[in-house]
Steps between C-alpha positions, in 0.01 A plus 500: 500500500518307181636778310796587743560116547543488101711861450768497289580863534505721799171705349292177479595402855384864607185513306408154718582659823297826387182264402504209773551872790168632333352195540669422837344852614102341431583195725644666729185700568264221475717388775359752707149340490635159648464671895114668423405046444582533866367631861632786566681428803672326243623749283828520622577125401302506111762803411809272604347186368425707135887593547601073567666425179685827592633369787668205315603695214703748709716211700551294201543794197854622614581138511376404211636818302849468594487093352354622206710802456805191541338262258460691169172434310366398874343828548222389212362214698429811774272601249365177349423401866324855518282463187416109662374664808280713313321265288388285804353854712309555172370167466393521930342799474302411153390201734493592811510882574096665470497888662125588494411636173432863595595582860418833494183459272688657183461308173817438283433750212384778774788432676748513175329827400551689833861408575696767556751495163568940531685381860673230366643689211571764740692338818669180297756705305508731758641276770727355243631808398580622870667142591757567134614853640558350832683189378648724248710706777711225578717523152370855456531849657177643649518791317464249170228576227394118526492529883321805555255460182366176575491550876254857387304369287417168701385712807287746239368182401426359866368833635231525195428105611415645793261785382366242266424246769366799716238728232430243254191285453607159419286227598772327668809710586852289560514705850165591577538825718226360748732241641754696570309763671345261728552540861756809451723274311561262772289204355621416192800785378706480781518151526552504092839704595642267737424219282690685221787592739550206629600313211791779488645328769550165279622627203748685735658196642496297173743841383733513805504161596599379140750708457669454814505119433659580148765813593563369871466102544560327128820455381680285285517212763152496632358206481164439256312387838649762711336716194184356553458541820586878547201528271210371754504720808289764405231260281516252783369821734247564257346204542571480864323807547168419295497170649451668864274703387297188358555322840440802772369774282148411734671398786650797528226734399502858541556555111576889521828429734598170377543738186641747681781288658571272210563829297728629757696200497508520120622849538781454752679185337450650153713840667755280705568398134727784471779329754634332233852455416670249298576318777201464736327195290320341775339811638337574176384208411297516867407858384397359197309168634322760757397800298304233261324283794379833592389598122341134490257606783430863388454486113211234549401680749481819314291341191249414765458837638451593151287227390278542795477897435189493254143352470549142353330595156866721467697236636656381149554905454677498825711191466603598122611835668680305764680282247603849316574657784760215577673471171478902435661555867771222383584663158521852668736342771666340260590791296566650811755319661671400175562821442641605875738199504654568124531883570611482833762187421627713192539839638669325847717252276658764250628699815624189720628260241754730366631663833531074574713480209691795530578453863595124354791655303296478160459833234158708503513348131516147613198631787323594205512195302425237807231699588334450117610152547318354778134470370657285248664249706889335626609482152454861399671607817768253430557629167537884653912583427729468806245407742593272763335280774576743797311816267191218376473400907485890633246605181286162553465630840432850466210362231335290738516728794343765211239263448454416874406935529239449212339207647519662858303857319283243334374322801488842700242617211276247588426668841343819348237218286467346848435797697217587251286158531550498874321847533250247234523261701337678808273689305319189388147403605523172747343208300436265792131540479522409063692180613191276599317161319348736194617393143431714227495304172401157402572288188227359262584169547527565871217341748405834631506651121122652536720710778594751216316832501535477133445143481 
């Protein structure tokens, strides 16, 4: 945080981001241990509470990035305030935070000496390599050396991951085989799917619902407030969502279907998506406001399913897979969608936008040029010889409308994703009888410490 906060170069700023997300990916794991301090009828509640902070930052960071984006050097204080924040956690959990000291009976050097470092080696550069060929296809032809190279070699390296993980005998495998073979798959793997498909669903709307608020509803006269507010619908459902599922996650009960329908509803807002057209505003921001109440319920949900899936000595196993599982799901949707929605805008956009401007009374040449023009704004298309307001109105539109078929492909995508982790979805084992008054870990400084197996 410090060193983005000081950058005086673009590199520096990314070298920040690229340390404080390695270290953001350790806390976010240990996050996963806040729900196992906690019954387990519980569980639902401990992952949204670990997620709190989240809840805040997602209302107030559009907000707060468009000021700073509008106040020059403001964005540092983003960061100053960010490297602030950390220095108090560290000082509360030197004082305050004591996990027992070896919950599953392992002593540190045993436990540094068995970690699996062959599968780390093996499936970290290999999921990185698959997510650049994907991302790599929306500037780049498929048939590309640096699509198809990296996109090979990342799945050689994921499928000998998985032979590693599978015939090897490491002390203590990153996916031990054993708990993903137990009960058919329906304990702990399928539930490990869902919860990596379902956060496909928000990186989806934070795509389409972006861009339709910057193609569709910004313009030169919108108002800084009006701005503001088009950005909360779908983080106010977010919250909305977890925060029934806090409230009448036991009320309701019957954790299987309560999965089941939440993910339904997920899956039919995130679809009705596609209606969109420059014009229908309020629709899609109820789309939008829907699809994520839904998410709220389903992606907590989900991490319990998961979380409850293995014997509690695995449980920080199973909630470190969880965590991956959510941002690996995101980055692959991420690639994924980006790369439907620039494709699909292009190849729509380079047919429609000059038959707009031809039919306008403007020269294929002139098409030509205001098509190369628009990603770079009023004044480039101003600038493009003979063009006149009554050729810039019928190409503006034809863009958008292009735009309006991307997004609409986009959001129709999501439906094959949601198809998959319904079938999940019913295939998972029913956790009622997991959600009772049992709690699995206890601090050291914690009145029921001599609890600990390990102790």
């Amino acid at each position: 945080m410090l060193l983005s906060a000081t950058a005086k170069a673009p590199e520096q700023f990314t070298a920040g981001l690229a340390i404080a997300g390695f270290g953001g990916g350790f806390c976010q794991m240990a996050m996963c241990s806040i729900p196992e301090l906690m019954p387990n009828k519980y569980r639902h509640i401990g992952i949204a509470l670990s997620d709190g902070f989240v809840f805040l930052i997602v209302i107030i960071g559009p907000v707060v990035g468009r000021y700073a984006i509008d106040t020059g050097d403001g964005w540092k204080y983003i960061y100053y305030g960010g490297f602030v924040a950390q220095i108090i956690s560290l000082v509360a959990l030197f004082l305050l935070y004591h996990p027992p000291k070896h919950p599953r009976g392992v002593p540190w050097r045993e436990a540094i000496g068995g970690l699996d470092y062959v599968g780390t080696v093996l499936v970290m550069p290999g999921v990185c390599l698959v997510l650049v060929g994907i991302i790599n296809t929306t500037y780049m032809k498929t048939s590309s050396i640096l699509v198809v190279v990296p996109i090979a070699i990342g799945f050689a390296l994921l499928v000998a991951f998985g032979f590693w993980e599978t015939l090897s005998k490491t002390k203590y495998p990153l996916c031990p085989p054993r708990i993903f073979r137990s009960h058919n798959g329906r304990e702990f793997t399928v539930p490990f799917i869902v919860a990596f498909i379902v956060t496909m669903f928000y990186y989806g709307i934070n795509i389409i619902y972006p861009t339709m608020i910057n193609v569709f509803y910004i313009t030169p006269t919108t108002s800084r407030s009006e701005q503001l507010l088009l950005s909360l619908p779908g983080n106010i459902g977010l919250v909305f969502g977890a925060i029934l599922l806090i409230s009448f996650g036991n009320l309701v009960g019957h954790w299987k279907w309560s999965l089941v329908g939440s993910w339904i509803g997920m899956t039919i807002f995130g679809g009705l998506m596609a209606m969109v057209t420059p014009t229908n505003k309020g629709m899609m921001i109820a789309f939008t406001f829907l699809e994520q109440t839904f998410f709220g319920w389903a992606q907590y949900e989900s991490i319990a399913f998961t979380q409850l899936g293995v014997h509690q000595h695995d449980l920080g196993m199973s909630g470190g897979l969880a965590g991956v599982a959510r941002y690996a799901g995101g980055s692959l949707a991420q690639a994924i969608y980006v790369s439907i929605l620039a494709n699909t805008q292009a190849a729509r956009a380079a047919v429609a936008v000059p038959a707009a401007v031809l039919q306008a009374g403007g020269s294929a040449t002139m098409a030509s040029e205001i098509l190369a023009a628009f990603p770079s704004g009023a004044l480039a298309l101003a600038k493009v010889p003979g063009v006149n307001a009554q050729i810039l109105g019928a190409a503006g539109s034809a863009y958008q409308f292009a735009y309006a078929h991307a997004l609409s492909i986009t959001a129709l995508s999501s439906l094959a994703f949601g198809g998959v982790g319904l079938i999940c979805c019913l295939l998972c084992e029913n956790i009622d009888a997991k959600m009772n008054d049992t709690t699995n870990i206890f601090l050291e400084n914690d009145v029921n410490a001599a609890h600990n197996e390990y102790h």
